[in-house]
DRENKOL-917611 format. One line per 8 residues: number of its first residue (from 0); their letters; for each residue z, x, y of C-alpha. Coordinates in steps of 0.25 Angstrom, whole numbers, plus 2048, in hexadecimal, padded with zeros to 3 digits. Layout:
NUM) a) Z X Y  ...
END
This chain:
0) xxxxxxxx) 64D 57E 961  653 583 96E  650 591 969  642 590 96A  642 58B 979  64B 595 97F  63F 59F 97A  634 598 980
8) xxxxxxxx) 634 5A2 98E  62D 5A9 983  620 59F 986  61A 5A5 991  61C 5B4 98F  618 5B7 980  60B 5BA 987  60F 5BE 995
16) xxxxxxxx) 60F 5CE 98F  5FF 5CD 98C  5F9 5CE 999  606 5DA 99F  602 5E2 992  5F5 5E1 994  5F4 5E4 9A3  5FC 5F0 99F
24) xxxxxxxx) 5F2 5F5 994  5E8 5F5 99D  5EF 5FB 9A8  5F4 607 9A0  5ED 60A 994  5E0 602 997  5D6 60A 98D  5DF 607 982
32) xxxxxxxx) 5E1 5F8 987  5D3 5F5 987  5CF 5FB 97B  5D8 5F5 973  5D8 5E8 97C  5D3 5DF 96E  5E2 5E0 969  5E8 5D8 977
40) xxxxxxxx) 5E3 5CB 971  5EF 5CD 965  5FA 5CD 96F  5F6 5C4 978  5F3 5BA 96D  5FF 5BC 964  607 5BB 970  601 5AC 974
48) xxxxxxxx) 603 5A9 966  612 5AB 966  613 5A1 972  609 598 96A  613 597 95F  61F 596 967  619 58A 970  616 583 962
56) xxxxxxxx) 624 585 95E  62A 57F 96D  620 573 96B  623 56F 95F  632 56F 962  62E 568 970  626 55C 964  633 55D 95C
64) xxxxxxxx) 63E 55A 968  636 55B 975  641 562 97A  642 568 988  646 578 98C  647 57F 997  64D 58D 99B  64D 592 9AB
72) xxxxxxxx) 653 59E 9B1  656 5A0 9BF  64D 5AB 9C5  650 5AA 9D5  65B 5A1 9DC  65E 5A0 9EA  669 597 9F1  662 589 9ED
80) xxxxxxxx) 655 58F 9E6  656 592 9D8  648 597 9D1  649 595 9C3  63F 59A 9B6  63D 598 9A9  636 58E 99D  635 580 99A
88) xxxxxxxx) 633 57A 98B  62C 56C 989  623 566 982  619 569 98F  61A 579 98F  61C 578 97E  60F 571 97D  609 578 987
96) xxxxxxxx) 60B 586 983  606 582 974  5F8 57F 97B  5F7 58A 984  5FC 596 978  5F2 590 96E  5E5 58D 978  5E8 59C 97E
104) xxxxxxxx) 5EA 5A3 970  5DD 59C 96C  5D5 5A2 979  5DC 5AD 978  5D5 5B0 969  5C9 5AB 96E  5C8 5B4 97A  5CB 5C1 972
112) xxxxxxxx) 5BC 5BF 96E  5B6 5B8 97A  5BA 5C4 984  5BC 5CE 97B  5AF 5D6 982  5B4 5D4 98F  5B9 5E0 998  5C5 5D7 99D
120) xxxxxxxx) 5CA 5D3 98D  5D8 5D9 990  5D9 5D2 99E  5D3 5C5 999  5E1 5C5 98E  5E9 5CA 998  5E6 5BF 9A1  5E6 5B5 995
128) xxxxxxxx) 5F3 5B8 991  5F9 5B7 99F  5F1 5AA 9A0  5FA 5A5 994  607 5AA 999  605 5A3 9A6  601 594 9A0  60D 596 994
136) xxxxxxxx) 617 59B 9A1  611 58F 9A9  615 584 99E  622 58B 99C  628 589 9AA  634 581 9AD  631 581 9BD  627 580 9C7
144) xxxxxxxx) 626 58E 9CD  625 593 9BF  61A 58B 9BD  613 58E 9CB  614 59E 9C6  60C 59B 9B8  604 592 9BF  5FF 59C 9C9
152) xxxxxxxx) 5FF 5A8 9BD  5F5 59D 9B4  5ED 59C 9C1  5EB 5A9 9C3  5E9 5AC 9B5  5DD 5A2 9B5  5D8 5A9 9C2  5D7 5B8 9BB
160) xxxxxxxx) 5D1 5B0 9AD  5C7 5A6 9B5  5C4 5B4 9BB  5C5 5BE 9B0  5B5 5C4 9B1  5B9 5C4 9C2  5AC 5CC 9C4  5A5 5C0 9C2
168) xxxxxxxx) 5A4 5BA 9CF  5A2 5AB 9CA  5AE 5AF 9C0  5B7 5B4 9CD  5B3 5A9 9D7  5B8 59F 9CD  5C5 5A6 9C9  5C6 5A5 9DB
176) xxxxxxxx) 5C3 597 9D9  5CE 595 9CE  5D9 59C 9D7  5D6 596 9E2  5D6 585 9DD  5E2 588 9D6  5E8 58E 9E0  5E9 580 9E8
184) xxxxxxxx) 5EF 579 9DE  5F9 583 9DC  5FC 586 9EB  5FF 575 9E9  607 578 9DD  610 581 9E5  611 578 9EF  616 56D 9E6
192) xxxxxxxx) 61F 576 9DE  626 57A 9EC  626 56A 9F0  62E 565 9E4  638 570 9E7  63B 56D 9F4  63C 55D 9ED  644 561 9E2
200) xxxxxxxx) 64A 56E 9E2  645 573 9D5  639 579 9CE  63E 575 9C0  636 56C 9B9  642 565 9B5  64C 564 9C0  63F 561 9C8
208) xxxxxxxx) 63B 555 9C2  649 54F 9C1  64C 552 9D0  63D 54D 9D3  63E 540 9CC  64C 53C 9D1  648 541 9DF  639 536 9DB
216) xxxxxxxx) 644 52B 9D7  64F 52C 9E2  643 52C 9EC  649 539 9F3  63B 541 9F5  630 53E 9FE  626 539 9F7  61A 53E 9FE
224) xxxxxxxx) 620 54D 9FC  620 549 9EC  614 545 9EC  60E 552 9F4  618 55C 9EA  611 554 9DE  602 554 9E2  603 564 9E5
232) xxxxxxxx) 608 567 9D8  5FF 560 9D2  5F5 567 9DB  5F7 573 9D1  5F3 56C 9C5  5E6 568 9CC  5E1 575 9CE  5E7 57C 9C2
240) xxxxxxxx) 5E2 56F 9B9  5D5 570 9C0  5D7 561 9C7  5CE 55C 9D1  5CC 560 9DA  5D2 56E 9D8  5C8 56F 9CA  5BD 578 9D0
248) xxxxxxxx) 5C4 585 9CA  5C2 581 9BB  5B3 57F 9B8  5B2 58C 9BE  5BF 594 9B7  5B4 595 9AC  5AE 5A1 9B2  5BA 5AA 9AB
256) xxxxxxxx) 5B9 5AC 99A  5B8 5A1 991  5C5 5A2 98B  5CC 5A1 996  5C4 595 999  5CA 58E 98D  5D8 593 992  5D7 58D 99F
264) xxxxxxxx) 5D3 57F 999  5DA 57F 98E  5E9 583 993  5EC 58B 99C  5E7 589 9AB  5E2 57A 9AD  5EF 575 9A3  5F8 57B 9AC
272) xxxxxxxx) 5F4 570 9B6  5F7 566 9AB  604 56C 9A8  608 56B 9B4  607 55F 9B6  60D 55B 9AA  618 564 9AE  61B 55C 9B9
280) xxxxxxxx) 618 550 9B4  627 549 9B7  624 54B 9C5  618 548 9C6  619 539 9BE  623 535 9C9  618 534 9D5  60D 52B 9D1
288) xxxxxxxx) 604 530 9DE  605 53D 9D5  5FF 538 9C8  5F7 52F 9CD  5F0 53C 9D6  5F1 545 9C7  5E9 539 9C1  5DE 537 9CB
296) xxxxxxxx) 5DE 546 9CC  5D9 547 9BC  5D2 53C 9BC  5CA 542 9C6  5CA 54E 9C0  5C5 548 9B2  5BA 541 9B9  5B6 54E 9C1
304) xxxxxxxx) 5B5 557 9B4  5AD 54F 9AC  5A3 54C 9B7  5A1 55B 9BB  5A1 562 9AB  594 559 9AA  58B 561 9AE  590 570 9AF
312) xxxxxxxx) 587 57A 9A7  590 584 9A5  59A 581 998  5A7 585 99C  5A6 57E 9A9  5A3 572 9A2  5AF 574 999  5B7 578 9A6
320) xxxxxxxx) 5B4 569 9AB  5B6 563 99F  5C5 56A 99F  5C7 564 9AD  5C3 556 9AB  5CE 558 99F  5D9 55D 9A8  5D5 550 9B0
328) xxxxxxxx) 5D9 548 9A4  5E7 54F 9A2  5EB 54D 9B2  5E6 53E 9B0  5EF 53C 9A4  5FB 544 9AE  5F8 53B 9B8  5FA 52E 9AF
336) xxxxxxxx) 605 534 9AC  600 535 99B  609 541 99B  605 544 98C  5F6 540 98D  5F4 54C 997  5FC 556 990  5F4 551 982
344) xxxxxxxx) 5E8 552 988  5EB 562 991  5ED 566 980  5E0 560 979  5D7 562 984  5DD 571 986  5D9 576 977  5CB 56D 978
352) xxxxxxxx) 5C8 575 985  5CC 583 97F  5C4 57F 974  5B6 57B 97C  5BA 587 985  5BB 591 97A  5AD 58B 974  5A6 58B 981
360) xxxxxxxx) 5AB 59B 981  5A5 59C 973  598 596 978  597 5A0 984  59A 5AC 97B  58E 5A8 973  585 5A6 97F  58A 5B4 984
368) xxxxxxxx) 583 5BB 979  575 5B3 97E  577 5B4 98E  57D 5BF 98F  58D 5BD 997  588 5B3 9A0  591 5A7 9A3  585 5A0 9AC
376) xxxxxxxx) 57E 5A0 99D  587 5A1 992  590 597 998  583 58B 99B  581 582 992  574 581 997  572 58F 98F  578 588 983
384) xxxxxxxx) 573 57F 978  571 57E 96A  57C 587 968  584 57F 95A  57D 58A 951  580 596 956  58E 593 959  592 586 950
392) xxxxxxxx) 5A2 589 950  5A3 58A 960  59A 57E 95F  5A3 575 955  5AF 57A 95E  5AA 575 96C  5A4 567 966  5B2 566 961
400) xxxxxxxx) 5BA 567 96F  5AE 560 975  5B2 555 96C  5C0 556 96F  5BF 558 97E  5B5 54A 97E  5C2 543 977  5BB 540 969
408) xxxxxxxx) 5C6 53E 95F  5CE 544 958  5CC 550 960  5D7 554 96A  5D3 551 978  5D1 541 972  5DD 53E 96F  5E3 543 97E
416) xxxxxxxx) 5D7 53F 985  5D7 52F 980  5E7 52F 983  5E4 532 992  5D7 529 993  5E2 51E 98C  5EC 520 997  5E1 521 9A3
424) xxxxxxxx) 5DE 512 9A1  5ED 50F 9A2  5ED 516 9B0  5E0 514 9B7  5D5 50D 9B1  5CB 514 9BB  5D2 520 9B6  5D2 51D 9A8
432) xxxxxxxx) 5C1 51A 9AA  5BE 527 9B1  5C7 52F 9A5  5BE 528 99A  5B2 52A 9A1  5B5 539 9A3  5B9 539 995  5A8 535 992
440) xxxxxxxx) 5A5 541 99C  5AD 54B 994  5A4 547 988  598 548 98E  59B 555 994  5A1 55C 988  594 558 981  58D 55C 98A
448) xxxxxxxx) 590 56A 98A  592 568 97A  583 564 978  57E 56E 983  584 57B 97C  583 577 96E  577 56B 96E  568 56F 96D
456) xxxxxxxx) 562 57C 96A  566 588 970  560 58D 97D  552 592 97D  556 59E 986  55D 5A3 97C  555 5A0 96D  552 5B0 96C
464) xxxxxxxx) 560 5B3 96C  561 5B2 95D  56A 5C1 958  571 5CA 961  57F 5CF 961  58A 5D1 969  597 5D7 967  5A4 5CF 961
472) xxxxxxxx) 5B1 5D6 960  5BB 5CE 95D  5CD 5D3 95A  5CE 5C9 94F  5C4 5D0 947  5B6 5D6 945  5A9 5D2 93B  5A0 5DC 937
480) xxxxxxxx) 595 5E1 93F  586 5DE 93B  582 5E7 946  589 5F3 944  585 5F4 935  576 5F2 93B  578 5FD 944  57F 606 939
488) xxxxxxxx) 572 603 930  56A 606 93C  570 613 93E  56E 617 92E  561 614 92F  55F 61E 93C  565 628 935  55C 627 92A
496) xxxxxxxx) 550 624 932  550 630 93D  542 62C 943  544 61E 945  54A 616 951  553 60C 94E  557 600 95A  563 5F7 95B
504) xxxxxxxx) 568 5EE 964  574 5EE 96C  57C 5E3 973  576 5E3 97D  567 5E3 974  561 5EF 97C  55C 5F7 972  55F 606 96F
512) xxxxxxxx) 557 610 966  55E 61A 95E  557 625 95A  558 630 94E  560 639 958  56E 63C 952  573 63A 95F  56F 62D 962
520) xxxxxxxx) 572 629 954  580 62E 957  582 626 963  57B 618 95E  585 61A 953  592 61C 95C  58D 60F 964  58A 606 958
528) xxxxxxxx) 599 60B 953  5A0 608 962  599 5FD 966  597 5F4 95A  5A2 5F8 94F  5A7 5EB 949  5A2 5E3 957  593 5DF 957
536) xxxxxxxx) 58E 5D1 950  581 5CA 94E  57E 5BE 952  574 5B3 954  576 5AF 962  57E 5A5 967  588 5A8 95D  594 5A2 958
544) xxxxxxxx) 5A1 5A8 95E  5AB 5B2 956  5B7 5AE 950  5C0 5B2 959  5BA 5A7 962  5B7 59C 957  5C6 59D 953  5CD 597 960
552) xxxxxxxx) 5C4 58D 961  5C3 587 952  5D6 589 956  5D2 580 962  5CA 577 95A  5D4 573 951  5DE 571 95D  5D2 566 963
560) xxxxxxxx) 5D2 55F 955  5E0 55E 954  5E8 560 95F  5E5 552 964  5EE 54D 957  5FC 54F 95F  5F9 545 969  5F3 53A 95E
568) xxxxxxxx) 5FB 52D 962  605 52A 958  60D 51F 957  61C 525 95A  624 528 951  62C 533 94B  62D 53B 93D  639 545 93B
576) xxxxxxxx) 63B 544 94A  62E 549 94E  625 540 959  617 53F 953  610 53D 95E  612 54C 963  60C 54B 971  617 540 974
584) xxxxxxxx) 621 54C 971  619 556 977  613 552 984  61E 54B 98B  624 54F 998  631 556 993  633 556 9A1  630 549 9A6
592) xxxxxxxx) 63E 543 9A8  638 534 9AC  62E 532 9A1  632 536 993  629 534 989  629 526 982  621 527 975  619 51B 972
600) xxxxxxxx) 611 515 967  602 515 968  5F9 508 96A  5EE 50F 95D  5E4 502 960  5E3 506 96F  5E4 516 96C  5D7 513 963
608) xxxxxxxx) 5CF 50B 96E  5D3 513 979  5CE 520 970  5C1 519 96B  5BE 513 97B  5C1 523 97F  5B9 52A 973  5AD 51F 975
616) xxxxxxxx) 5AC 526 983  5AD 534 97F  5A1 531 973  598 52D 97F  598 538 987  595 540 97A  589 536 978  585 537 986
624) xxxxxxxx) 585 547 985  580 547 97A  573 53E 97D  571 548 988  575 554 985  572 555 975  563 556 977  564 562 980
632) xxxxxxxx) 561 570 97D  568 576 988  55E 579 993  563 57B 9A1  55B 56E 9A5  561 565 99B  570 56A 99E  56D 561 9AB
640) xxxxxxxx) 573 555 9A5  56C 54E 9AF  55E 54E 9A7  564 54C 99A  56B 540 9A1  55E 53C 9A6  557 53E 999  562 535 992
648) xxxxxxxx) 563 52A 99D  553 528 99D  553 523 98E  55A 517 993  556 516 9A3  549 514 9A7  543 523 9A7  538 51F 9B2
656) xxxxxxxx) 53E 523 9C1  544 518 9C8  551 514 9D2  55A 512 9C7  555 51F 9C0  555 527 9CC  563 522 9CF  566 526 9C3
664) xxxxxxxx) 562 535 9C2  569 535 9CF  576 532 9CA  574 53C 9BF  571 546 9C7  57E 544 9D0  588 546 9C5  57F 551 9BF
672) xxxxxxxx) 581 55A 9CC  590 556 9CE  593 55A 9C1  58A 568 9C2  590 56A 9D0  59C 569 9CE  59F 55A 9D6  59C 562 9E2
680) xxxxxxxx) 5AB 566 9E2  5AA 576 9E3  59E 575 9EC  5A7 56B 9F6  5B4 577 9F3  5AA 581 9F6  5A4 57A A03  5B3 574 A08
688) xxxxxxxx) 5BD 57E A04  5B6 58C A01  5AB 589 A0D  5B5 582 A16  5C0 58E A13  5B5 597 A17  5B0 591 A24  5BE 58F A28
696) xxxxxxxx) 5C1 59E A24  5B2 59F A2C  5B9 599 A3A  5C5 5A1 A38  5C0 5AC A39  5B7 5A8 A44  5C3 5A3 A4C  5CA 5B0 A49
704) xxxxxxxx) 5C1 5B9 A4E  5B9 5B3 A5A  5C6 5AB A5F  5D1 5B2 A59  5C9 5C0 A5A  5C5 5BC A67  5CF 5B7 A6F  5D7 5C5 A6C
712) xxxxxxxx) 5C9 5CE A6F  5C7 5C5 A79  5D5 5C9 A80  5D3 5D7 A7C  5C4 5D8 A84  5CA 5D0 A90  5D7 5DA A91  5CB 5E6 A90
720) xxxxxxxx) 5C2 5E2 A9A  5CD 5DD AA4  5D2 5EB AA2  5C3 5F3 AA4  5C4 5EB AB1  5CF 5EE AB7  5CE 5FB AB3  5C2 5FC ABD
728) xxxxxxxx) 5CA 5F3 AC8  5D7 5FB AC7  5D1 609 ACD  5DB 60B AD7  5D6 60B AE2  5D7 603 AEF  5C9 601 AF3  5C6 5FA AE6
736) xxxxxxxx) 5D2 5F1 AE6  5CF 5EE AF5  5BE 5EA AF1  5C7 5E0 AE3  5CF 5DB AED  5C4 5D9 AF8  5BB 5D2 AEF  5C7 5C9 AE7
744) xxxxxxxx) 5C9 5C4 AF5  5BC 5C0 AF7  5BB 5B9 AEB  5C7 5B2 AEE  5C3 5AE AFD  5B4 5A8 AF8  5BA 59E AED  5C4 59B AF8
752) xxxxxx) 5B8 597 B00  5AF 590 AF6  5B9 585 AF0  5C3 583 AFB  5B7 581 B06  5AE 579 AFD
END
């Protein structure tokens, strides 16, 4: 069993070689780089699959024995300091590294199609790649300061991806905006990190925790400086988990391609907050200040989330929210300290996500083909609507996650979701009521962007739309092309036909006439050949996505079917030594060295009327999205949920304009406009920090140059005019001096007079 361990630095750098041989295609031989640049998907693939299956193996030794490895080497020591690297196996990085390999082979597949026309397609993989390396190195690490350098490599992956069309300015100033938040948190991080060595003398995970609590118990450490190491670590998880109030990045990280989208949310940028956490979980259970700041932190965060997905237009951004409001949940579950409910719920909610993101991406590639690439367009759901016949897999897909994600059994996110809501009323009742509510609003607003792109009819704008064609190439294998045989029976009848003048239409429908000229013939024949060989499909638009796109996400929708069936409460007990409750063996803190895991036999009458209090919940934010929402057929004005609202409200309130309804439409409007605007949170950093910061830069610079500036040109004019003036008084000769000295005098001998005979 052993064997396999001492093997496991393999983790992170299976895929590392990806992105150093592309760069080096590119660099030299970059003609034949990109013209094969299809092919770079194998590799890259392959590779991530071998991690996959080598993670599977670790975490079903970790169910079988949870057992606990770790290898270090020394790579710098120094008198007393001793820098050490190398890999840490638990059931942490195990289950970890399983969800990570299997949700990035999945975007990866899918994204061989989504950006396979793009001009970036061998830097997007590149940056993929690297992405994967970094999160699997970042889960592997045995001590802080290499978790701080995969950290900082995840960071500034994300920053290149959220960025990858840069010439974009909306999609630069977010990838800025990305950069910049996280970088607080992990200038906190840092900080922290160097804190508890200075407390303990150690960045390993374990001698850390051991030093830590001994120095907790013995009461040894200034509490204060605990407390203020433990809040800037967690300061990291709050920006990189998109925690109030370090969240404004994340809705706005949607600006980069869709896959990357799903990886973002799904396991890689905002679980490494998670994980973090998790990873310090031993320290942080010993300072209750701590948790109880991690709890109202997500709880919070929940709240904040659901509330601003509301009303956003724009799809992904809704999702975005939706995936912070989640990542509320987890640090509320930290924060109670339901270790195992958090973990649960980072791995259900992470392939739900990747699968609503991966449909959403499916829905803007068929939008594209109407609008155009247009992310104002193709990305409102405004634009959408009756969309169920034209793409009825994507749609059977979303409903599915949207189910999952509302916490509708026996979906995945139910089964972690009610275990969180169960233990939020044995922390905080206040707490517990606010999760539930939430737990409505996340039904509401997943059906509300369900009904809005798939309900009603679709849009009139774009009814004439019926056949077209686009281009769809694909590495996993080609169908035969309609169109090119057209154009070959075209070109028959031309030759046959010398006189007449045959039109076909391009992709882009502008409309060239061939003649009976040989030449032309020729030339139409050499276009047909290059551009649409094997490549051109006809379609009635919107159309259903390719293959190489459904397949990840039907993947995904049998891991939100059944993914949830590990953490199904079983009474415990054992068969042939193996714990059937697989959670209990595989989300514990290996490391924890207070609180081991203590298995303990489920209540099934209070399991089943929690579930039924917490689905009831979930089933009438369907019903109220779906009296509001099912009737519309998406129009810009009824996307305003306020005049559905108001619609729907008027069957039972009084329709006729009074005090009570006024005060009503008033209330309505406020939480419609602090959800559109975002709660007002990036218009107050915009007015506070990005104005204040300029203003200050403003007086700076004023202060530089007319005081600073001044003082010395001020000096330098002083010293120049001194100098022209006694230049002129220092002619040399007498006379002069004699007529100075005769009228200083003078001067002298009337002040005399005037104050001293006064």
């Amino acid at each position: 069993m052993e064997h396999i361990y001492q093997y496991s630095w393999i983790i992170p750098f299976v895929t590392f070689p990806m992105p150093i041989l592309i760069a080096a295609g590119l660099l030299l031989f970059p003609a034949a780089t990109k013209k094969l640049r299809r092919i770079w998907v194998f590799p890259s693939v392959l590779l991530l699959s071998i991690v996959m299956i080598f993670s599977i193996d670790l975490s079903i030794q970790q169910i079988n024995s949870s057992f606990f490895y770790q290898y270090i080497w020394s790579w710098t020591i120094n008198n007393d300091f001793s820098l050490e690297f190398g890999y840490l196996i638990d059931p942490l990085t195990s289950i970890l590294s399983v969800l990570i390999t299997t949700v990035g082979i999945l975007v990866l597949f899918y994204s061989d199609n989504y950006m396979s026309h793009d001009q970036g397609y061998l830097r997007f993989f590149a940056y993929m790649s690297f992405f994967n390396t970094s999160m699997l190195g970042l889960v592997t690490s045995s001590n802080l300061i290499q978790i701080y350098i995969f950290w900082e490599l995840v960071g500034m992956c994300s920053y290149l991806l959220i960025g990858f069309w840069f010439t974009r300015p909306i999609a630069s100033n977010a990838c800025q905006k990305a950069f910049v938040t996280n970088r607080v948190g992990d200038f906190g991080l840092l900080l922290g990190i160097l804190g508890l060595y200075w407390i303990t003398g150690s960045f390993e995970f374990r001698d850390l925790f051991k030093i830590f609590n001994n120095l907790i118990s013995n009461n040894q450490v200034n509490f204060l400086f605990v407390i203020l190491c433990a809040f800037l670590l967690f300061s990291g998880a709050i920006a990189k988990s998109a925690q109030f109030p370090l969240h404004v990045w994340l809705p706005d990280a949607m600006e980069g391609p869709t896959p990357i989208s799903a990886l973002i949310h799904a396991a890689t940028m905002v679980a490494a907050g998670i994980f973090l956490l998790a990873r310090l979980f031993p320290l942080f259970v010993v300072i209750p200040y701590i948790m109880n700041l991690i709890a109202l932190i997500g709880i919070i965060t929940v709240f904040l989330g659901a509330t601003l997905a509301l009303a956003q237009k724009d799809i992904k951004r809704s999702l975005a929210y939706s995936t912070m409001s989640q990542l509320g949940y987890m640090m509320l579950a930290l924060g109670m300290g339901s270790y195992r409910a958090a973990l649960f719920h980072l791995i259900t909610h992470a392939y739900s996500k990747a699968l609503l993101f991966l449909g959403s991406g499916s829905i803007i590639h068929s939008m594209e083909t109407i609008v155009g690439y247009s992310p104002d367009k193709s990305q409102n759901m405004a634009l959408m609507g009756g969309l169920t016949k034209h793409i009825p897999i994507t749609k059977a897909a979303f409903l599915l996650g949207t189910l999952s994600l509302c916490g509708i059994p026996p979906f995945a996110c139910f089964w972690s979701k009610d275990e969180i809501l169960n233990d939020s009323w044995l922390y905080s009742p206040i707490f517990a009521i606010i999760a539930c509510f939430t737990a409505g609003l996340t039904a509401f607003y997943m059906f509300r962007v369900y009904l809005l792109t798939f309900g009603g009819h679709l849009n009139v704008h774009f009814k004439n739309y019926k056949n077209s064609s686009f281009y769809s190439i694909s590495l996993w294998g080609k169908e035969e092309s309609k169109t090119l045989n057209n154009n070959f029976r075209l070109l028959s009848l031309l030759a046959m036909n010398n006189n007449k003048r045959i039109s076909f239409f391009w992709k882009d429908t502008y409309q060239m006439q061939i003649g009976h000229n040989f030449r032309n013939m020729t030339m139409a024949w050499l276009l047909i050949t290059i551009k649409y060989f094997n490549t051109k499909k006809i379609f009635s638009y919107p159309h259903e996505s390719d293959n190489t796109m459904l397949f990840p996400m039907l993947v995904l929708v049998l891991f939100t079917l059944f993914i949830g069936a590990i953490g199904i409460p079983f009474n415990q007990f054992h068969k042939e030594g193996v714990q059937l409750d697989i959670l209990s063996k595989l989300l514990t803190p290996s490391l924890n060295l207070l609180h081991q895991n203590q298995s303990e036999s489920v209540d099934w009458y209070e399991f089943i009327t929690n579930a039924i209090f917490s689905v009831s919940i979930a089933f009438f934010g369907i019903f109220l999205a779906s009296s509001l929402y099912k009737p519309v057929y998406s129009s810009l004005q009824n996307l305003n949920f306020l005049n559905s609202f108001t619609k729907f409200t008027n069957k039972f309130t009084n329709t006729k304009k009074g005090p009570k309804r006024t005060l009503w439409d008033k209330i309505i409007n406020v939480i419609y406009n602090w959800s559109y605007n975002r709660g007002y949170i990036d218009a107050f950093y915009a007015m506070s920090f990005v104005e204040g910061i300029r203003k200050l830069a403003e007086l700076i610079h004023f202060f530089d140059k007319r005081i600073i500036d001044g003082i010395i040109n001020g000096v330098g004019l002083t010293s120049f005019f001194v100098g022209e003036g006694i230049k002129y008084v220092g002619s040399g000769r007498i006379s002069s001096y004699l007529l100075l000295y005769s009228f200083c005098a003078l001067i002298f001998v009337l002040i005399y007079y005037f104050f001293f005979n006064l």
